[in-house]
C-alpha angles and dihedrals in degrees: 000000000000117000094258094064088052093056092034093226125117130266085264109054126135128235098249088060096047087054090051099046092048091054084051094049098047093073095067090038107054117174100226085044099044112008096172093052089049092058088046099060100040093056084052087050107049085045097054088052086050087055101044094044087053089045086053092048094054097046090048084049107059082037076067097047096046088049090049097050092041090053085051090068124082115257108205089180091063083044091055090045091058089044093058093041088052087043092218122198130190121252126264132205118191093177140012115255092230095062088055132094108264105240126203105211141131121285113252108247115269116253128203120251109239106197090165100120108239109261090012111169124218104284089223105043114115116245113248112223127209102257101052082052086068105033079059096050083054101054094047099098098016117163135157098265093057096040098105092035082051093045095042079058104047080052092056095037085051086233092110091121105052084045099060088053099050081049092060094053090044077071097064105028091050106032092178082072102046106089099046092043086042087050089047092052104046082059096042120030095020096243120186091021109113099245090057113129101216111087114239131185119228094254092046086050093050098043090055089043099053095040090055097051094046080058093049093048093050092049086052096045096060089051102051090044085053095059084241087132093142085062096035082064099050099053094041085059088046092050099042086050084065113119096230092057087055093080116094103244092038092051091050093057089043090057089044086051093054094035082057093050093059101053092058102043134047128248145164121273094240090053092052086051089059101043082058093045084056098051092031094241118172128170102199101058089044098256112144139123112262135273090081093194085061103051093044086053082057096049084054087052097046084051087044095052093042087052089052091048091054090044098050082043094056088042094061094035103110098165095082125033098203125159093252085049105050086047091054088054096056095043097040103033124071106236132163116232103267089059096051083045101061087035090055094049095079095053132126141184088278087055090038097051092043092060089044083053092048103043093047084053086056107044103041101027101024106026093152096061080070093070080058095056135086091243116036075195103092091181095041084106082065085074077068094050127102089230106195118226112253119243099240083057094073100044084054094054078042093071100037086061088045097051084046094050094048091050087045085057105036108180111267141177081280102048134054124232090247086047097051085051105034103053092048097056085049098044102053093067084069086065098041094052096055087047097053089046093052091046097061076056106052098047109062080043098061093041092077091057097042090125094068100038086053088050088047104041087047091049094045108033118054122239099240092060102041094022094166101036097244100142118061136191100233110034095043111018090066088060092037091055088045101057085048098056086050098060094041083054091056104030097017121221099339087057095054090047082047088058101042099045099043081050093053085046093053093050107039087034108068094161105104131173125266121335118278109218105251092211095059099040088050082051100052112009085166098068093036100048085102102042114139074236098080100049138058121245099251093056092065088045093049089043094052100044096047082049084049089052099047087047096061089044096053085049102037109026105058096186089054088105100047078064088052095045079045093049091052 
């Protein structure tokens, strides 16, 4: 099959009607619909311009031959013309030279011979018809308020031709009216469709047609950033009815342009539907405007904003008070902490476990919906939770008593060096009993005033160093004083200062030596608790030198422990 039965037109056929007859027949061959059809008749009609430009150029080509022999041939009319302008007579003799006087007299000045006929115009100057006189007088004071009165005028003057190219060069020569009569003509005179009647070269194409889109994207954009979507919807849909988007590369770049838009602006999930539904985007056969990594950036963020709806939906729901619910109303409403607190009092491990769900989701799949909630903070409710001591925790509390307790009872003359050992290690279980006992105790206690030892801990300690709040006065400052007055009981001052700096070391420096396997130390907590592990270097170099320090004391300062007895 030839290219003219594909686009059902003639051998003859000119290039405007093959333009014509290719925008008719894109409608039936889409290219997301057929995409086979579509090739097929592109290739015919980029054959059958090929054709009919080669057919113009031909004929162009022997006009210029038959005007080159014609001018070859003599032309007495225009002879005769040039007789009558010179006004040439001929030449009369009354009598013979020879018959006259012969006078001796000065010659009569020479004068120069002027053959240039009287008013001639420039041989070579285009005549100026009258239509183009007054396409010109309409152009003259054009703006974008007079266009269609101007163009209603060139119709009526038969002159509309001319104007429209005149038009197209106003563009150029006048860029600040490019765009709007750019904008005028694409409605009315269907400018960049295949089937317009003004020439244009590709550069000038493509200039009218960038500058228009960048219009159109900037008259999008304010409307989205105002929250008008209802009427960002309709003028996308005007714009995208337009014939000249209508053709497939243009309509590509249209759908770039739009695809673009969305990824710097923000928008509702149904609006992004329906922009889809316009273009006949679906994700799931494969159908979206390129680039694919931004389209797939888009799809995340249409997951991430229905999982915030759901979210805010389940937050202001107050007919159920399911786990995932009352999850959804910590982490979305804005609450002080007396009223999480009583909200949290009624928890148990299902609501527990629902917050721990939610706030994982936001923090490591949707970071960004942080930015949206009260508390960029998704873990700020576990101030609120009874958090067990480990049980590494208290063998390491274990062996600092120990080690107190050894240095307490340095071998003498009176002890032997197994009985110095031995009866510490047994002895500081006495200690960490109590304290596990009292603890039971404490925390259930200073649970019910949570409120002010968050408002206390928040006004005394600064945020960078406590940034989550997980260290309170109260709750864990009181432990925290009574191990160190044990340890000043049984080392005196320098014990205490032991405690408290191998504990703030422990806290400001995060860096710790080696990775413990968390299987095993899940396994026996017991046998790892004193891992190196556990502890930053500068805690077991503190540690060694202020041992170091209460050692030479004990042996060279005989009175060191009338400042521990002192001290107790």
């Amino acid at each position: 099959m030839d290219c003219w039965s594909v686009l059902q037109l003639p051998e003859d056929a000119d290039a405007r009607t093959i333009k014509r007859s290719y925008a008719r027949l894109l409608k039936t061959f889409r290219p997301d619909e057929d995409p086979e059809g579509f090739q097929r008749l592109r290739e015919a009609y980029e054959h059958a311009l090929d054709v009919a430009q080669w057919r113009a150029e031909n004929t162009s080509h022997e006009r210029e031959v038959a005007m080159a022999e014609g001018a070859e041939q003599p032309n007495h009319a225009n002879l005769q013309a040039w007789s009558d302008v010179l006004d040439l007579q001929p030449l009369k003799i009354e009598n013979p030279p020879f018959l006259r006087p012969l006078k001796l007299e000065s010659p009569p000045p020479l004068r120069s011979l002027n053959l240039a006929p009287a008013h001639a115009q420039p041989l070579h100057e285009p005549l100026v018809t009258p239509q183009e006189l007054a396409a010109r007088a309409l152009i003259d004071g054009l703006s974008e308020q007079n266009l269609t009165e101007r163009w209603a005028q060139a119709q009526q003057q038969q002159c509309a031709q001319v104007f429209e190219q005149l038009l197209l060069a106003l563009c150029f020569d006048h860029p600040g009216l490019r765009n709007p009569v750019a904008a005028w003509a694409v409605q009315h005179l269907d400018w960049l469709a295949p089937w317009q009647n003004v020439e244009m070269t590709d550069w000038q194409r493509d200039g009218l047609a960038s500058g228009l889109l960048q219009d159109y994207r900037q008259a999008l954009q304010e409307l989205l950033e105002g929250g008008k979507e209802r009427e960002f919807l309709t003028l996308l849909k005007s714009y995208t009815a337009q014939p000249w988007l209508q053709v497939f590369d243009r309509r590509q770049e249209w759908q770039r342009i739009i695809l673009q838009l969305f990824s710097d602006t923000e928008w509702s999930l149904p609006l992004f539907d329906r922009v889809g539904q316009v273009f006949g985007w679906d994700d799931e056969k494969g159908i979206h405007p390129e680039p694919a990594s931004t389209w797939a950036a888009l799809i995340e963020r249409c997951h991430q904003e229905s999982f915030y709806e759901n979210l805010r939906a389940k937050a202001q729901d107050s007919r159920t008070w399911a786990a995932d619910v009352q999850a959804a109303h910590l982490l979305m409403n804005p609450m002080k902490d007396g009223q999480q607190k009583k909200m949290i009092d009624g928890f148990g491990q299902n609501e527990w476990q629902a917050c721990h769900d939610l706030a994982q989701t936001l923090k490591w799949r949707y970071p960004q919906l942080r930015l949206r909630l009260p508390n960029a903070d998704v873990f700020h409710w576990r101030r609120f939770l009874p958090r067990p001591i480990a049980d590494e925790t208290w063998v390491q509390v274990w062996a600092g008593i120990a080690l107190a307790m050894f240095l307490f009872y340095l071998p003498t003359e009176h002890k032997s060096m197994g009985y110095s050992i031995g009866m510490p290690l047994i002895l500081a279980f006495v200690p960490v009993c109590f304290l596990r006992f009292a603890l039971s105790w404490w925390v259930p206690i200073t649970s019910q005033f949570i409120v002010q030892d968050l408002w206390l801990t928040e006004g005394l300690v600064p945020r960078h160093w406590n940034p989550d709040t997980r260290w309170l006065v109260i709750r864990h400052g009181a432990p925290q004083a009574v191990l160190a007055l044990l340890f000043g009981i049984l080392l005196g001052w320098p014990g205490v200062v032991t405690y408290l700096g191998f504990m703030l070391i422990g806290l400001l420096h995060k860096r710790r030596i080696g990775q413990l396997d968390p299987e095993l130390s899940a396994r026996r907590p017991w046998l790892t608790a004193l891992h190196w592990a556990h502890f930053s270097p500068l805690q077991l170099v503190f540690l060694l030198f202020m041992v170091g320090g209460i050692l030479a004391c004990l042996m060279y300062y005989p009175d060191y422990h009338l400042t521990r007895l002192k001290f107790s």
